[in-house]
N, C-alpha and C positions, 0 to 999 in steps of 0.2 A: 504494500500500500504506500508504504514511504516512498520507493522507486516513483510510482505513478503520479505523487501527489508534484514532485518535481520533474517530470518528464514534459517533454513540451507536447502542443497539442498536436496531432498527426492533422497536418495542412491537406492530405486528401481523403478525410475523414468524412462519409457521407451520411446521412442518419438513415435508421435501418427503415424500410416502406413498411408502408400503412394497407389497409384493405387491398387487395386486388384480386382481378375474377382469372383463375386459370383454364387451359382446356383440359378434359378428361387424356391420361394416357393411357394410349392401348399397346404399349410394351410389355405386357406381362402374361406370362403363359401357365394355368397350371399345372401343366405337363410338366413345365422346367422346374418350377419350386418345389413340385414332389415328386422325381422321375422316379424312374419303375428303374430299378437299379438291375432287376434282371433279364432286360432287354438289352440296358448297356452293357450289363459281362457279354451278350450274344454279339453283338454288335463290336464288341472288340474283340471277342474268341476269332471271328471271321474276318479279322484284320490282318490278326497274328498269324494265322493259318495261309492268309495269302501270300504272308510274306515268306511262310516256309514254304509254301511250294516253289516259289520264285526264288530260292534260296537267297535271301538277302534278311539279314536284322533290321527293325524295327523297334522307334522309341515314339513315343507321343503321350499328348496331353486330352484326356476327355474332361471338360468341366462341364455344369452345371450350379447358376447361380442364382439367388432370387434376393431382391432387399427390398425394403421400404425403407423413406425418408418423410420426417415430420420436420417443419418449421416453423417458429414461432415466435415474434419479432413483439416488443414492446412498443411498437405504433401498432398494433394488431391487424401481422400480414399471417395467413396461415394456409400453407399448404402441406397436401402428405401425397406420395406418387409411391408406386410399388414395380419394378422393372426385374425384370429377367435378362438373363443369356444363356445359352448352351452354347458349345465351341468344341471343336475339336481338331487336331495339329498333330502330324506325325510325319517324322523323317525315317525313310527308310535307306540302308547301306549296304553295298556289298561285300560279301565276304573278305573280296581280294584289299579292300577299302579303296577302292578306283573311283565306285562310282555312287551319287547321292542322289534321293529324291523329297521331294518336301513336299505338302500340299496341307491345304486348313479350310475348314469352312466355319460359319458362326450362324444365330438365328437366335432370335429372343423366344423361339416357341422350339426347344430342343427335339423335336419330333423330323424340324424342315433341314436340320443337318443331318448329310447321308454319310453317315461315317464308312459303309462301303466305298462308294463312291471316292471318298477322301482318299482310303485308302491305297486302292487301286490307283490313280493316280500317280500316290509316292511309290509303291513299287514298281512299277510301268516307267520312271525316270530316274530311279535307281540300276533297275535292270540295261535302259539303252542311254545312263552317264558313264558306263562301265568304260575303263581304258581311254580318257579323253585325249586330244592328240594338241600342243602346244601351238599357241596365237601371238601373235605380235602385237603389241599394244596401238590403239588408235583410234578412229571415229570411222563409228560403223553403223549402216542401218541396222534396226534392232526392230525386232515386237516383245514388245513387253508384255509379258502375263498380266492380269489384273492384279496379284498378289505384288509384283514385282512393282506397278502404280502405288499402290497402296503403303508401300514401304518409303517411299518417297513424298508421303503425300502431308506429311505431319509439319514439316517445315515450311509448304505450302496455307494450310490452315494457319500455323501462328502467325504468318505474313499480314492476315487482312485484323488490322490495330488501324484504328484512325490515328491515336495517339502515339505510334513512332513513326508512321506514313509522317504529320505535320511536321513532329520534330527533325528530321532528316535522317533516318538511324534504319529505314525500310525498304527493302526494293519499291514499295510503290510509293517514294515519295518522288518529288517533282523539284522544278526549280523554283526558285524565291522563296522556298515557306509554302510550295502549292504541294498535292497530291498527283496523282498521277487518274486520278476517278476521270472517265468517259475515254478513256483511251483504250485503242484496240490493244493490247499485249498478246493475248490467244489465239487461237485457233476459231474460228468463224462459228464450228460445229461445238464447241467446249460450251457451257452453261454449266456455272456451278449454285448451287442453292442450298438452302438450310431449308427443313422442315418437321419439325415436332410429331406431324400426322404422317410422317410415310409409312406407305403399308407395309414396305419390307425393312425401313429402319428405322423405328418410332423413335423417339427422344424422350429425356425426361421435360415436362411442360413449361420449363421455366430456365433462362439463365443463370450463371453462377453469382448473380446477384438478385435474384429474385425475380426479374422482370419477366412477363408474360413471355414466353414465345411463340413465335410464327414464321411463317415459311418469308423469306426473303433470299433474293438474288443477291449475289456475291458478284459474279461475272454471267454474263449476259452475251451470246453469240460472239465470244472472245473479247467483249469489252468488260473491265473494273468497272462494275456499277456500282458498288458499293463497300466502304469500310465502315467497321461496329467501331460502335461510339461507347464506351464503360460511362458510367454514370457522374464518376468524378472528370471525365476529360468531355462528357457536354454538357456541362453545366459551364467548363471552363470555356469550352467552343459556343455555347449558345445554342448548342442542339438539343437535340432530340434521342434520350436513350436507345442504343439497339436493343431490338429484341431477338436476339441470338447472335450467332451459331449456335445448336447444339446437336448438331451433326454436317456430315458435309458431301454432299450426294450432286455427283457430278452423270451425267447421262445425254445419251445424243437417240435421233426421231429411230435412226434407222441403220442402226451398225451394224457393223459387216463380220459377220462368223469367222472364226479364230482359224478356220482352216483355209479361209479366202485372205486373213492376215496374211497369213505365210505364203500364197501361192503367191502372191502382189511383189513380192521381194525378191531380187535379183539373185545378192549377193547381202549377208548378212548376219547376225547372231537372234537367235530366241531366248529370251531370258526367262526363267522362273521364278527369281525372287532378287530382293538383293539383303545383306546382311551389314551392320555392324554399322546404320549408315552414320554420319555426323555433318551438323551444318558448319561450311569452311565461312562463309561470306553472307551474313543476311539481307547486304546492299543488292545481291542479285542471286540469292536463296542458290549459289554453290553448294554442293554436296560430295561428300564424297565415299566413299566405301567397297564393298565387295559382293561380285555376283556369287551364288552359292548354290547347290543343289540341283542342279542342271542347266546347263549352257550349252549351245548346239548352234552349231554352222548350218546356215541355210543358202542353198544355190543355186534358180532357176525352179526359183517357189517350192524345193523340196530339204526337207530336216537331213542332212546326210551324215556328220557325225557327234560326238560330243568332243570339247572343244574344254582346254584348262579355264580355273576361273581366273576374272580379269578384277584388277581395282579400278573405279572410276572414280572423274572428277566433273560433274556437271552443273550447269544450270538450270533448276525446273522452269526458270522464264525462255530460255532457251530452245528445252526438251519441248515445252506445249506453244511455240511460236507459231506463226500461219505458215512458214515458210518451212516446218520441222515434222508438223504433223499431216501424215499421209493419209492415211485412215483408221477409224476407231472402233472397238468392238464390244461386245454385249459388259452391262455393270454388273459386278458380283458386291455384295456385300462383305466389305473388312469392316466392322464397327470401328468406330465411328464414320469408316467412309463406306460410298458405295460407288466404288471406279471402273473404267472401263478398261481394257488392254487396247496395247497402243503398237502403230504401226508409225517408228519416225524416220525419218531421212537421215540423221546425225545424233550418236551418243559417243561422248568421249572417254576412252577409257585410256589408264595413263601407265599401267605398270602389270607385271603377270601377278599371280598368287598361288603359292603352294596350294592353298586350303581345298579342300574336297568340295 
């Protein structure tokens, strides 16, 4: 108490909200909050089992989650929301340790993740990453699995801040003290949005400051239509609080099947996922890291072998330019995103990697 009493006042200190009406969330399954625990030993017996006939080892993660949250604010704000997820992630390996496969799916109604399915998948990219054959580092067209978007896609989301946009500290800020909002950066087909109600990624109904949420646009047929405003930086701006992110669901009318991805490309890599990524440069969301779990040379639109993994160093304003993205493919849901796999012109990769 003594500390406090001489503590100075926190200058972006906001007083906590009074009444407000939220929507219902329909995040929560009660499948997931009381799963039938003997469907999932079946359901993993028949993972295990594919992975020995494939002769390849097998590790992964089944979960099953459910919580409720209550609020309750001395201006008398009150909300309680109840959410779920089931999830499930496994890497499969080969004996010789040559080759890796990975794959995951998630679902807030644990019944809509086919943990076959998953399966099969990683043992299927286990079996043909076996014996990769060495690449020279450089910039290559790529398609990117949706998981392998996904992995990339979280340095994008912390990007859209009004409040480092103005201050200059953001890829989207601008000259003099302006933003970079109404300008094209994307891809034409790109549309990113938030929305609380999506029927395959609900939200919880509220942002992390309490305010209602609702679907709002982010980027708009590749233009920045919008950065969230926190409540202490519009007040300081004169605005108007956002109401959200609180999810970040990117989707195009009419995308093009994963198998029409790869027949589209000449000469090229398929990526699976990427690992260990880390932001290099937030002035133009650099990243950098390592492909993992199967990497494949593609030549006259066909997978021909696997291929060692690469470290890359890119730019997401780069990778999703007008001039970078070729075509794009159905969205899978990674909670909190739901992306599509991507067909680019240029991804730079800068060094080889032992790693499997």
């Amino acid at each position: 108490m003594q500390i406090a009493r001489v503590s100075p006042v926190h200058r972006e200190y906001v007083p906590t909200l009074g009444p407000l009406t939220y929507q219902e969330s329909n995040g929560f399954a009660d499948a997931t909050a009381d799963i039938d625990v003997a469907a999932r030993a079946l359901a993993l017996r028949d993972v295990l089992a594919a992975c020995r006939e494939a002769g390849v080892g097998g590790a992964g993660v089944h979960t099953a989650t459910a919580s409720a949250v209550a609020v309750a604010t001395a201006n008398g704000n009150r909300r309680y929301v109840r959410s779920s997820e089931g999830a499930f992630s496994v890497t499969a390996r080969s004996t010789d340790g040559t080759g890796s496969g990975y794959s995951a799916g998630d679902h807030f109604d644990v019944r809509r993740v086919d943990v076959a399915a998953i399966g099969r998948r990683a043992v299927d990219k286990a079996v043909r990453s076996q014996a990769p054959r060495p690449i020279e580092p450089g910039t290559y067209p790529v398609v990117l699995e949706a998981q392998a978007v996904a992995d990339l896609m979280g340095s994008l989301a912390g990007a859209f801040d009004a409040r480092t946009a103005d201050e200059g500290r953001s890829a989207f800020s601008g000259k003099d003290g302006k933003t970079r909002v109404g300008e094209t950066l994307f891809d034409s087909r790109l549309t990113l949005y938030s929305d609380p109600a999506h029927l395959e990624l609900p939200a919880v109904p509220a942002t992390d400051e309490g305010i209602p949420a609702e679907r709002i646009t982010l980027i708009r047929e590749g233009v920045l239509e919008r950065l969230p405003y926190s409540r202490f930086w519009a007040a300081e701006r004169t605005q108007a609080p956002t109401p959200g992110p609180v999810n970040f669901i990117m989707e195009v009318a009419k995308p093009t099947p994963m198998g029409a991805l790869i027949a589209g490309m000449t000469r090229g890599l398929l990526v699976t996922r990427f690992w260990y990524v880390r932001l290099v440069d937030p002035r133009t969301i650099v990243l950098t890291g390592l492909t993992r779990d199967g990497l494949w040379w593609v030549e006259d639109g066909q997978v021909r072998h696997p291929v060692r993994n690469l470290r890359f160093n890119q730019s997401v304003l780069t990778m999703l330019a007008p001039w970078n993205v070729e075509a794009i493919g159905p969205s899978e849901r990674r909670a909190p995103f739901m992306v599509p796999s991507l067909r680019l012109a240029g991804f730079t990769f800068t060094s080889r990697s032992d790693a499997i």
